[in-house]
N, C-alpha and C positions, 0 to 999 in steps of 0.2 A: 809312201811311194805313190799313191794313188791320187793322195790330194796334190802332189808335183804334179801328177800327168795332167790333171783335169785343172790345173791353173797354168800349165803351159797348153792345151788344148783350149781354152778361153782365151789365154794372150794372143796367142798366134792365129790363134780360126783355123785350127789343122786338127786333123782326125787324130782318133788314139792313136792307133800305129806308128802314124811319122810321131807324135809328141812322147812316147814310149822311146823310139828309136834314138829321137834326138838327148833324149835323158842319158842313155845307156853310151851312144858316145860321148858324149861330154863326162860321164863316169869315168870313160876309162881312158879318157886324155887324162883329167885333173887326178890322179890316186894322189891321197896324201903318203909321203915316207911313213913307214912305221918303227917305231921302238925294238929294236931287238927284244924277246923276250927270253929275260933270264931265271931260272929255273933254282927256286932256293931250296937248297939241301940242309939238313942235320946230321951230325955223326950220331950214330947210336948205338956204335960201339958192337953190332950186330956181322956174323963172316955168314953168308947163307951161298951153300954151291948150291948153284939152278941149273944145274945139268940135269937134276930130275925132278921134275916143275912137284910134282904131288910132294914127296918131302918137302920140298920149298914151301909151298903153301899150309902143309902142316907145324913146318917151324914156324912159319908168320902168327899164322890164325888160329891154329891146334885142332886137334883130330876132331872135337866136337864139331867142328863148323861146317861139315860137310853135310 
């Protein structure tokens, strides 16, 4: 980011601030769309009620782990 400011502050002959400035709007005209992000799962065959998080973590991890 800093070598953008400082080769748009050499292009233009404008202090940090406005070449800063001008970066961060043109940021946030141009966003590119992104990818949904999908989230992969495995079955494992595993039924854990977390209604009471301490057993839940006991069945995950086991008692040693605390």
């Amino acid at each position: 980011m800093l070598a953008a400011v400082e080769a748009l502050q050499e292009s233009r002959h404008v202090g940090r601030s406005e070449a800063v400035n001008e970066l961060v709007r043109a940021g946030a005209v141009a966003s590119r769309p992104r990818e949904p992000h999908v989230q992969r799962t495995a079955a494992l065959g595993l039924r854990v009620d977390v209604s009471n998080v301490a057993e839940a973590l006991d069945a995950l991890e086991g008692t040693d782990h605390r």
